[in-house]
C-alpha positions in Angstrom: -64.0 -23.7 -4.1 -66.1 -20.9 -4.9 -65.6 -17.2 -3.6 -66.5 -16.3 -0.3 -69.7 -13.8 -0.5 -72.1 -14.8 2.9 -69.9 -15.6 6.2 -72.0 -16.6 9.3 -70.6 -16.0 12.4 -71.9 -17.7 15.5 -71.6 -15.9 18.5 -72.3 -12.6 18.8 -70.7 -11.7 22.1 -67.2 -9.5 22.6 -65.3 -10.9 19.7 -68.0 -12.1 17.4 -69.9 -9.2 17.2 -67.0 -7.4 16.1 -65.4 -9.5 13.7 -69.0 -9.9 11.7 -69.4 -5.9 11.7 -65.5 -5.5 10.3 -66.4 -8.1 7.6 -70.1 -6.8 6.9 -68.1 -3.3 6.7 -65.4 -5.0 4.1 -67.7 -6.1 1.2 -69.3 -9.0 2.7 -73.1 -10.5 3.4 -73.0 -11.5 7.2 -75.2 -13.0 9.5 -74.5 -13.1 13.2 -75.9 -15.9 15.3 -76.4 -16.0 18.5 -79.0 -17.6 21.3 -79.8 -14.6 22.8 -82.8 -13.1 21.9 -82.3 -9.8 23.2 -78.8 -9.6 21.5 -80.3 -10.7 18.1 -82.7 -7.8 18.0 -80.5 -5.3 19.4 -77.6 -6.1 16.7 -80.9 -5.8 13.9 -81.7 -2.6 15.7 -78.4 -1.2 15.0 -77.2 -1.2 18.3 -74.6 -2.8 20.5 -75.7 -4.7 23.3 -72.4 -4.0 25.5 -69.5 -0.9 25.6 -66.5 -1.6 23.0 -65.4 1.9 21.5 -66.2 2.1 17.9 -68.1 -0.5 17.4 -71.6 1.0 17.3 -70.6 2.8 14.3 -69.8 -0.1 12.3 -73.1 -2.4 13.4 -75.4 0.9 12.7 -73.2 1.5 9.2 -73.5 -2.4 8.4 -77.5 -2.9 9.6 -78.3 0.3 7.8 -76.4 -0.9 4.5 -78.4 -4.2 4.9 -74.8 -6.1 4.9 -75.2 -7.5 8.4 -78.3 -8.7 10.2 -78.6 -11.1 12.8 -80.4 -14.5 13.4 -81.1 -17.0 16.0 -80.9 -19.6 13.4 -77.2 -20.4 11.6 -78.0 -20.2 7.4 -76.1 -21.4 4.9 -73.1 -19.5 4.3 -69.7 -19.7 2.0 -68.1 -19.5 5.8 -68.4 -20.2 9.3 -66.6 -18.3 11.9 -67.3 -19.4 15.3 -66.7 -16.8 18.4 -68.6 -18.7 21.0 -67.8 -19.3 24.9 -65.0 -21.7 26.3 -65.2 -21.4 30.3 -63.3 -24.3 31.8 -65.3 -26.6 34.1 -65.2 -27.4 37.5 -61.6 -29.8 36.6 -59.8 -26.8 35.0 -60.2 -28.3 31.5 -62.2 -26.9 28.6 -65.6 -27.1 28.5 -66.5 -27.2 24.5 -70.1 -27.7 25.0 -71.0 -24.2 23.3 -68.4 -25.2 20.1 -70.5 -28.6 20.2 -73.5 -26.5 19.8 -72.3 -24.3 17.3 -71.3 -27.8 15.1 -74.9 -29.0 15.4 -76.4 -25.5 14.2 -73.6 -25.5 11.0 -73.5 -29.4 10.2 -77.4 -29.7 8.7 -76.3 -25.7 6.3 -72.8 -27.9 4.9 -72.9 -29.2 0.9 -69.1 -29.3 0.9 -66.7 -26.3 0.1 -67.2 -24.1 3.2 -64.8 -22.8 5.4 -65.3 -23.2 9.1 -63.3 -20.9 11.4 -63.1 -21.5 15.0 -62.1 -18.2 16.8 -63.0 -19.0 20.4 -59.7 -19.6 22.7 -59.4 -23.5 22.9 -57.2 -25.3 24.1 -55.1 -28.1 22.0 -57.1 -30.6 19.4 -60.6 -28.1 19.8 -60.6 -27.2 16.0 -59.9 -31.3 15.6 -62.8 -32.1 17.9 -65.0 -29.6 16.0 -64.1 -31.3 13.0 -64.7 -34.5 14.1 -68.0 -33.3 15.5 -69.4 -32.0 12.2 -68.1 -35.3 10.5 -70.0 -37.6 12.9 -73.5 -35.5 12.0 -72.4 -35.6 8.6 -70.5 -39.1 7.6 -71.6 -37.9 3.5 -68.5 -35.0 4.0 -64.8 -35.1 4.7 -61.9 -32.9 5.5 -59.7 -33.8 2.2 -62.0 -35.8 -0.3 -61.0 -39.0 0.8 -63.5 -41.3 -0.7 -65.5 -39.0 -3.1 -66.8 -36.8 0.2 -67.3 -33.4 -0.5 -64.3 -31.7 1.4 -65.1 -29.2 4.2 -62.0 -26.9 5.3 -61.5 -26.3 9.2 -59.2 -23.9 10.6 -58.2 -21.7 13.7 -57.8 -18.3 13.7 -57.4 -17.2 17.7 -58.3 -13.8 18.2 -55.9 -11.4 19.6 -57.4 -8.0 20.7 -57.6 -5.8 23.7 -61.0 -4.7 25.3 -61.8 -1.5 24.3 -59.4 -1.5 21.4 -60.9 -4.2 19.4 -61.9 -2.2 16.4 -58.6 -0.8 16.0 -56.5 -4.3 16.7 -58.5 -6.0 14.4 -57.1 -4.1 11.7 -53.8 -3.4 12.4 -52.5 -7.0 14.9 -51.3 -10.0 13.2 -53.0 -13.1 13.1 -52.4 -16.7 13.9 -54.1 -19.6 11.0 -53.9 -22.8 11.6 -55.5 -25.2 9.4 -56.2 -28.9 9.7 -55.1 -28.9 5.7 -52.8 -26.6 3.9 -56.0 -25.6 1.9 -58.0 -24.9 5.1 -55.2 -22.6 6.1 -54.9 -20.6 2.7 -58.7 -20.2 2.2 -58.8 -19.0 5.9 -56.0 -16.6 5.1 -57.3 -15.7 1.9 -60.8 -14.6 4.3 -59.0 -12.7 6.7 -56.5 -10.6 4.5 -59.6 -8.9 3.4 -59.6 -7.1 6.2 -56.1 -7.9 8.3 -53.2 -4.8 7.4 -51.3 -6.9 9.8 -48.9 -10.0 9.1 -50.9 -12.8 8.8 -49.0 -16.3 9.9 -50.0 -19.5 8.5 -49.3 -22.9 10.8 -51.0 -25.8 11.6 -54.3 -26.0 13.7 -52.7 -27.5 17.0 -50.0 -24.9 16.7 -52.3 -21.8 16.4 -54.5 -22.9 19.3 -51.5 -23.6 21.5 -50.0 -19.7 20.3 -52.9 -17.6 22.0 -52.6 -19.9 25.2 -49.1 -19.4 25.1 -49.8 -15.6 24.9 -51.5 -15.3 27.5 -49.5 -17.6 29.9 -46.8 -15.2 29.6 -48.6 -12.6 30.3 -50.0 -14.2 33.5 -47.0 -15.5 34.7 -46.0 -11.8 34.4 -48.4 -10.5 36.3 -48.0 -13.1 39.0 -44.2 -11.9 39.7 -46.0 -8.0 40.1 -48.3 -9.3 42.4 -46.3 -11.1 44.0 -44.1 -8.5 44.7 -46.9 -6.5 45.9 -48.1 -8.4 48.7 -44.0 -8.8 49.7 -43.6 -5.0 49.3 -46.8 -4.5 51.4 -45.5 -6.7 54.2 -42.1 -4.5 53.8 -43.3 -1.3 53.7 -42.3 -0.7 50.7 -44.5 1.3 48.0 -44.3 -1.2 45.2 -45.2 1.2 42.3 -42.2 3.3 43.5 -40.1 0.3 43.4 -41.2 -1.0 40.0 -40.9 2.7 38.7 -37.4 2.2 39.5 -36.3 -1.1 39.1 -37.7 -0.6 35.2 -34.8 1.7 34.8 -32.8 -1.2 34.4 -32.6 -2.0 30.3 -33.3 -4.8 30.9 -36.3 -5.2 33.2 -39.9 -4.1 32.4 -42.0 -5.5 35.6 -45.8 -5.3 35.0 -48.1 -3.3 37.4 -49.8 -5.5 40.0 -53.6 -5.3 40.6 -56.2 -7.3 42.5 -56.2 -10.0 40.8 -56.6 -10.9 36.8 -59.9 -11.0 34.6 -61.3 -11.6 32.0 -62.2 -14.8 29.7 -58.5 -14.6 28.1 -55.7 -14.5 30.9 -57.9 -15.7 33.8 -58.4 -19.1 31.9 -56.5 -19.7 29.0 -53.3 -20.8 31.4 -55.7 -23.6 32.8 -55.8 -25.3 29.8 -52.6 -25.6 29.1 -52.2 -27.3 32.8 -55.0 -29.4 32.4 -53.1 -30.9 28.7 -49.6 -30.8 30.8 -50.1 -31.2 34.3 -46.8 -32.6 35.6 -45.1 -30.0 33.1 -47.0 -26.5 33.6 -45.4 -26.2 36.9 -44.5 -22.4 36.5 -48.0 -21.6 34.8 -49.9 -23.4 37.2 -48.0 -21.4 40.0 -48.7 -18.2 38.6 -52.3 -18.7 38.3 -52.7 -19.8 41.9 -50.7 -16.3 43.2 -53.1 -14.5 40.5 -56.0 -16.5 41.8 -55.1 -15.6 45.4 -54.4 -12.3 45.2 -58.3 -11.1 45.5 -58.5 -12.7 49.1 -55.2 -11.0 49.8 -57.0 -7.8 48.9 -60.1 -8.7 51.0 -58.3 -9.7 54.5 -57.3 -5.6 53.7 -60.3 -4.3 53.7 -62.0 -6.7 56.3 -58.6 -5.4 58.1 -59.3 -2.0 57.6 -62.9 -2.2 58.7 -62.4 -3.6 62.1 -60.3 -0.6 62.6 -63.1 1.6 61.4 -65.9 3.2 63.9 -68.9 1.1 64.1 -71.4 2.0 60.9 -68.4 2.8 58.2 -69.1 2.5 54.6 -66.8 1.1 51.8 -66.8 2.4 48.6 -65.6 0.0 45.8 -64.5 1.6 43.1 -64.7 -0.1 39.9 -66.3 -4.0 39.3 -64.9 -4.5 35.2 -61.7 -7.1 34.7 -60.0 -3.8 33.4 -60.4 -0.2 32.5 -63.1 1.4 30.7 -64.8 -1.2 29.3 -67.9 -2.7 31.5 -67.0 -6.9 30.8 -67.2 -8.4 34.3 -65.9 -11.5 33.2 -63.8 -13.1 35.8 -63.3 -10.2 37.3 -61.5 -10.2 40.9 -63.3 -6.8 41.5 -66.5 -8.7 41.5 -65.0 -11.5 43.6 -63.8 -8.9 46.0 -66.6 -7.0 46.7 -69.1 -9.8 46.7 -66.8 -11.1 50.0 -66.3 -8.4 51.8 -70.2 -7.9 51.5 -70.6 -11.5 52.6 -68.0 -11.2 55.5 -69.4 -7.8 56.8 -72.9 -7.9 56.1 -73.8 -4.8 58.5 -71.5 -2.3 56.4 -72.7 -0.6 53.4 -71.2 -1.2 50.6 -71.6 1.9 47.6 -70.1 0.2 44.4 -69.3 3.0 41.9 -69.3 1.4 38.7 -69.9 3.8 35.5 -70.0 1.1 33.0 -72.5 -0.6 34.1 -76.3 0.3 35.1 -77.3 -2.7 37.6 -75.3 -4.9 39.6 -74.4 -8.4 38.5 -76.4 -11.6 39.2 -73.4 -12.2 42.1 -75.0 -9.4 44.3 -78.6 -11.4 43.9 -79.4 -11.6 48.0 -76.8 -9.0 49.5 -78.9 -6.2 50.6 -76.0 -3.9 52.1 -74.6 -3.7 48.3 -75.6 -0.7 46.5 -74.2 1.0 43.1 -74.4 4.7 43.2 -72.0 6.9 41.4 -68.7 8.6 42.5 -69.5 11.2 44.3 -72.2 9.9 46.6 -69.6 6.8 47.0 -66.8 8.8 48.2 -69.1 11.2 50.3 -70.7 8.9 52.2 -67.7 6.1 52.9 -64.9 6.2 55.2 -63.3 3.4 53.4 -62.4 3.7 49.5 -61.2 0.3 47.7 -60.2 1.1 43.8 -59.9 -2.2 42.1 -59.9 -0.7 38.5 -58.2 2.2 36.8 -61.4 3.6 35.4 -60.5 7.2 33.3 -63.4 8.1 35.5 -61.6 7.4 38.9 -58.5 9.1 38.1 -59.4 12.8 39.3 -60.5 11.0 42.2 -57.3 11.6 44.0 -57.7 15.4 43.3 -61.0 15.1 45.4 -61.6 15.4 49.1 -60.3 11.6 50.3 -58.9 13.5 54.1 -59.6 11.2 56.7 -60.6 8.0 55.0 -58.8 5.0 54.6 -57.3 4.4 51.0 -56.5 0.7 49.8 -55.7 1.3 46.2 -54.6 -2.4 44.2 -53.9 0.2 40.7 -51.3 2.8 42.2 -53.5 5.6 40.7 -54.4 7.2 43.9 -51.4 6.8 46.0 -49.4 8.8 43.5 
């Protein structure tokens, strides 16, 4: 096997665009692949096409340097690292289409010897159906040399950051490499500790894709039990982020912070595919997904609540549409969810959506005329009703303004304190 010098990665989205500027920034010849147009030129413009901190200084670094460019097209490469979607479909289960059509743009570059990483979350056997994909359009290769073939090496390496960390956790977290062979894994190791100051853990392939679901399972199930205990609080008359504050005195307990619901392409589905592999088993997981699903319609019954209280003609302002803080990736978000139902059940009340990561409204508002994005101080001016659904930096100095008289529903505890 020869030395790694080009890597290709396909998918140039939240984690792939990334992980091909960290390696283009580490000694490497990349080539980021993706089928957006508008992202391919932006990347080969030096720029970054969404907010991750950081990051825009390593693409513009890379492009400049001529170590990273981008492509619509996959070349041929030493290695393969592919960062592309895995929504689940309508069934809960995986839907693997986009690692299918990451195989079909890899399998015609392959002589034998390269290293194909899949990054996106899967759930159980994907890095085995990828194989087995490539191998089908390419029957002349193999995994081990069985038979002569030229030997391809497959391995998953989950990624592990946080949103609007990435740059750092990169670095410093440590990873997960499971290979199909012992060979796959050590190659993929070898790749990564190029980079990697953290610990980097070598398993099988079914192991390392069942880790980052695992992961974040127990951080949903989490979650759940502060949500839960929210909505119970609520009905008490309880302040729940006074009683978490104190129950995590205990040395013991550390109860997460509830919110309105959970986001994002990690927590908000990885759980699901564990269910959909162990139905009958994933009782706990499958419960705390439902109170994490639920817990958006919980928040909009509030507001719906709090409007029919309201004089005839009150706004709402919704502060915040991104799945968390200061970052402007909307998706799964239950902020979204939210405030596209509460403009759909009270379509005569304006609804001023102060979002400062963003500068247009998602496609989900296509159609809703009485939704508007403005910024924070026109939204709080002109609305008698003030919903904060994320903990935006930007929002926190919003309880140090003028909120007399208006109704306060607040799902992240930073304005009621």
């Amino acid at each position: 096997m020869g030395t790694i010098q080009r890597v290709a990665v396909i998918g140039l989205g939240y984690i792939g665009l990334p992980t091909a500027a960290i390696l283009a920034t580490n000694g490497f010849e990349v080539v980021g692949v993706d089928v957006n147009r508008r992202t391919v030129e932006s990347v080969n413009a030096g720029e970054v096409p969404f907010v991750e901190p950081d990051l825009g200084v390593h693409v513009a670094g890379a492009v400049s340097r001529g170590s990273l460019r981008a492509s619509l097209d996959t070349p041929k490469a030493d290695a393969y690292i592919v960062a592309v979607p895995t929504p689940f479909s309508a069934d809960r289960s995986a839907d693997l289409s986009y690692i299918e059509a990451a195989a079909r743009g890899i399998a015609p570059q392959l002589e034998g010897g390269e290293l194909v990483v899949l990054e996106s979350t899967s759930p159980p056997r994907a890095t085995r159906h990828l194989a087995d994909y490539i191998l089908n359009l390419r029957p002349d290769l193999s995994l081990d040399g069985a038979g002569g073939k030229p030997a391809i090496l497959l391995a998953h390496c989950p990624e592990r950051v946080l949103p609007g960390r990435v740059m750092i956790e990169l670095v410093t977290n440590d990873r997960i490499i499971g290979g199909i062979t012992q060979e796959a894994a050590e190659r993929a190791k070898a790749l990564y500790a190029t980079f990697c100051q953290g610990e980097i853990h070598v398993t099988d392939d079914i192991t390392a894709e069942m880790a980052k679901l695992v992961e974040n399972s127990f951080r949903d199930v989490n979650i759940a039990f502060a949500n839960e205990l929210s909505v119970i609080s609520d009905r008490l008359g309880i302040d729940v982020w006074e009683l978490i504050r104190l129950a995590n005195h205990h040395p013991r307990v550390n109860i997460l912070q509830p919110g309105p619901g959970v986001g994002g392409h990690c927590i908000a589905v990885d759980p699901w595919f564990i269910v959909a592999e162990a139905p009958e088993q994933a009782r706990l997981i499958k419960i705390a997904r439902t109170v994490n699903d639920t817990k958006p319609l919980w928040v909009v019954d509030k507001v719906i609540q709090a409007l029919e209280a309201a004089p005839l003609g009150t706004q709402i302002a919704i502060l915040g549409l991104a799945f968390k803080a200061n970052i402007d990736d909307l998706r799964e978000s239950p902020a979204v969810e939210i405030t596209r139902l509460v403009a759909e059940r009270s379509p005569e009340s304006k609804i001023n959506v102060v979002e400062p990561h963003v500068e247009q409204l998602p496609h989900q508002f296509t159609g809703l005329d009485n939704v508007e994005l403005t910024d924070l101080t026109v939204g709080l001016k002109n609305s008698g009703i003030v919903v904060l659904l994320v903990d935006h930096d930007d929002f926190k100095a919003a309880g140090q303004l003028d909120l007399d008289g208006k109704v306060i529903i607040d799902t992240r505890g930073i304005l009621s304190v």
